[in-house]
C-alpha positions in Angstrom: 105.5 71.2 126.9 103.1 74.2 126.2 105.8 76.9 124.4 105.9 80.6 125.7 103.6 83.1 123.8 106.1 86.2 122.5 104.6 89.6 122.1 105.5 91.0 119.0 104.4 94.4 118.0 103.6 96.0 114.5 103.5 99.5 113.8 99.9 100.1 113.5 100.0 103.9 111.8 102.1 101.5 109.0 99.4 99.2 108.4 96.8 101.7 106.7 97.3 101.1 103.2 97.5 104.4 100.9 95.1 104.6 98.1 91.4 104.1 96.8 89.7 101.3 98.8 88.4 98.5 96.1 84.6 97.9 96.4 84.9 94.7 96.2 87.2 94.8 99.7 84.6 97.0 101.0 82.2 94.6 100.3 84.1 91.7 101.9 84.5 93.5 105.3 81.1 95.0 105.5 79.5 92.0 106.9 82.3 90.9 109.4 82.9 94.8 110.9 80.8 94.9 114.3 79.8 98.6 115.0 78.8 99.7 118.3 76.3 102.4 119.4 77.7 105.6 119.5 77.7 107.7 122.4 78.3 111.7 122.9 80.0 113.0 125.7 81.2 116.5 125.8 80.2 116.7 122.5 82.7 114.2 121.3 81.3 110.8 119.8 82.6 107.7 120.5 82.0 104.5 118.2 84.1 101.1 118.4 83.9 98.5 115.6 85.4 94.8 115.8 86.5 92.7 113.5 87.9 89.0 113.6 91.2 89.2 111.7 94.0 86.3 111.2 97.1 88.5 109.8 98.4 91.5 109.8 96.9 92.2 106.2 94.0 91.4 107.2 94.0 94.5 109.7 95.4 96.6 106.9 92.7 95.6 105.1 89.9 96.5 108.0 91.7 99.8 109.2 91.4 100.8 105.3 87.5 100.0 104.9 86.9 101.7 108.2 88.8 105.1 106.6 86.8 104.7 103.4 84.1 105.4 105.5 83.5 109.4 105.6 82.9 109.8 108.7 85.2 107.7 110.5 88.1 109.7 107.9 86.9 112.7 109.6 86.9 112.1 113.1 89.9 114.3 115.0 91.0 110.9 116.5 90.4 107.6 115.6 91.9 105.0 118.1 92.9 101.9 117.0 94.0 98.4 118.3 94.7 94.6 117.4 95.9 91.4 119.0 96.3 88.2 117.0 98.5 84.8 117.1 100.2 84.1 114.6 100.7 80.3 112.6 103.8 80.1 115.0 102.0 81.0 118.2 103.4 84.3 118.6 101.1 87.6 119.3 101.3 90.0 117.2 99.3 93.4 118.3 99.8 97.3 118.2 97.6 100.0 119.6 97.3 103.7 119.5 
């Protein structure tokens, strides 16, 4: 029989990781981080990006390149959001 999917969640605000961002990690996200067009409305900006990612460190990791990036570390509120299944089947997400 098919086995029931669990939600699980992570504390998302925990999974930014404190420190200097490595180039090298910056490198290795820049090509898989989708960024949308950004649009104003009264005069706040609005920008999503999307990433594929397969474990929790894995959103650490993206949620860190995204804050190296000035102007994403600036912005009053940055929203954020994941969903994945884990090797066991569970889901794992979190959002703001």
């Amino acid at each position: 029989g098919v086995s029931p999917v669990q939600d699980a969640h992570a504390d998302l605000h925990g999974a930014v990781r404190t420190g200097p961002v490595s180039p090298t990690l910056i490198q290795q996200w820049e090509q898989q981080i989708h960024h949308g067009e950004p649009f104003t409305d009264r005069k706040s900006t609005f920008q999503a990006h999307l990433a594929a990612v397969r474990s929790l460190g894995e959103v650490q990791d993206m949620v860190s390149v995204l804050k190296s990036n000035n102007k994403v570390a600036r912005a009053t509120h940055n929203i954020m959001a994941f969903r994945l299944t884990t090797e066991s089947g569970n889901l794992l997400c979190d959002c703001d």
